[in-house]
C-alpha positions in Angstrom: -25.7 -46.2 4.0 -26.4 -44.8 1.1 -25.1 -44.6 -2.6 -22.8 -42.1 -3.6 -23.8 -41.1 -7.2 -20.8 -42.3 -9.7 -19.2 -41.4 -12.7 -21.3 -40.0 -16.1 -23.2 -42.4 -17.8 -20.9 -43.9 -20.8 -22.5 -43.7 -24.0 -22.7 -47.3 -24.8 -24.9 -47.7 -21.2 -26.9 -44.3 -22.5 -27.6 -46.0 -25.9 -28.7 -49.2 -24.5 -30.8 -47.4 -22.3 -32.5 -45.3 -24.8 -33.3 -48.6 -26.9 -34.7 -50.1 -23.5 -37.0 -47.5 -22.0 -39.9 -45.5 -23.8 -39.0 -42.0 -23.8 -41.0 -40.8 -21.0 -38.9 -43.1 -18.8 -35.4 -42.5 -20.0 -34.5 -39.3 -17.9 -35.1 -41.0 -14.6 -33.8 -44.3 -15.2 -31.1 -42.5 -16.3 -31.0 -40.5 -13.2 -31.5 -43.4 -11.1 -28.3 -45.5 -12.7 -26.3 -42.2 -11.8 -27.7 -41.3 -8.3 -27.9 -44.7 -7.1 -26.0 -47.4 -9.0 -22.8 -45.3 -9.2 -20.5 -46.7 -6.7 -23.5 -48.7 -5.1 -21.6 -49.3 -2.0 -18.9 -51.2 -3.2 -15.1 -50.4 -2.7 -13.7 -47.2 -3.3 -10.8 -48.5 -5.9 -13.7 -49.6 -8.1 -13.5 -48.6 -11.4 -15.5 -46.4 -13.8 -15.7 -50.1 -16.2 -16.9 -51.9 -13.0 -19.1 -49.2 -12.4 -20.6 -49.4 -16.3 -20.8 -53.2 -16.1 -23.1 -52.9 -12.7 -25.2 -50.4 -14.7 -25.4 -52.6 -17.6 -26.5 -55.4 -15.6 -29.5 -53.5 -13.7 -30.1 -52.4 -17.7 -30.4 -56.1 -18.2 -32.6 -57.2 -15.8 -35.0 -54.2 -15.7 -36.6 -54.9 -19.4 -36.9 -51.6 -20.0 -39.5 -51.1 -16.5 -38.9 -48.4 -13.7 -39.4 -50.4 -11.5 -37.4 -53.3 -12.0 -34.4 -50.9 -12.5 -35.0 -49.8 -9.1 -35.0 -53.6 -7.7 -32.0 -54.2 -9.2 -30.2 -51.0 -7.9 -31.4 -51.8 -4.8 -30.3 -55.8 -5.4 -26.8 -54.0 -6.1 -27.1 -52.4 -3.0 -26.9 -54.9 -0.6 -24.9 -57.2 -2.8 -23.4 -55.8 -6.4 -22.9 -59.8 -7.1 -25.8 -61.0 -7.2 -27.1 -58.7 -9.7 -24.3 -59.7 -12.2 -25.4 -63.3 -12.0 -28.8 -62.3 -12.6 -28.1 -60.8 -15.5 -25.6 -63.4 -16.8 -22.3 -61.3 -16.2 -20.6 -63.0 -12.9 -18.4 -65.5 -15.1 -17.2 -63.1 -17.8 -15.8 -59.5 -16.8 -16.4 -58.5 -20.5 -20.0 -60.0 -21.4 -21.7 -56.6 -20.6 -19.9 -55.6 -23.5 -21.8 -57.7 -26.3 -25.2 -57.4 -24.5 -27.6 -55.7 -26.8 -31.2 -55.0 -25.3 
């Protein structure tokens, strides 16, 4: 099963991402975290918040690499949760919030 591609990117997500990946990179990380982190296989009454704070978290963990990114969309996947506590956001529902790359 596959992804289905979620809501827009908010701008706070956008901003972090431009301050994360080199230029060259930004368009397809940013079509990555819409295409494939959007509702990442996770209930249907998610919402767009939960949505930004999975983004945020692949963000996170990705230090600004392609490739990373990719691992943890995939890692959010199988198993949304265990990218949040990767990136430090399992315990608090708001801590995406403060994270500044």
């Amino acid at each position: 099963m596959s992804a289905k591609p979620g809501p827009k990117l908010q701008p706070e997500t956008l901003r972090r991402l431009h301050r994360l990946f080199p230029q060259e990179y930004r368009q397809e990380a940013e079509q990555l975290l819409f295409n494939r982190c959007g509702r990442v296989n996770i209930d249907s009454a998610v919402s767009a918040a939960d949505v930004e704070r999975i983004r945020t978290a692949a963000l996170k963990v990705s230090n600004g690499k392609i490739g990373a990114l990719l691992q943890a969309i995939q890692l959010a996947q199988v198993d949304y949760r265990d990218l949040l506590r990767s990136a430090g956001f399992s315990q608090d529902a708001e801590a995406h919030l403060t994270w500044e790359p």
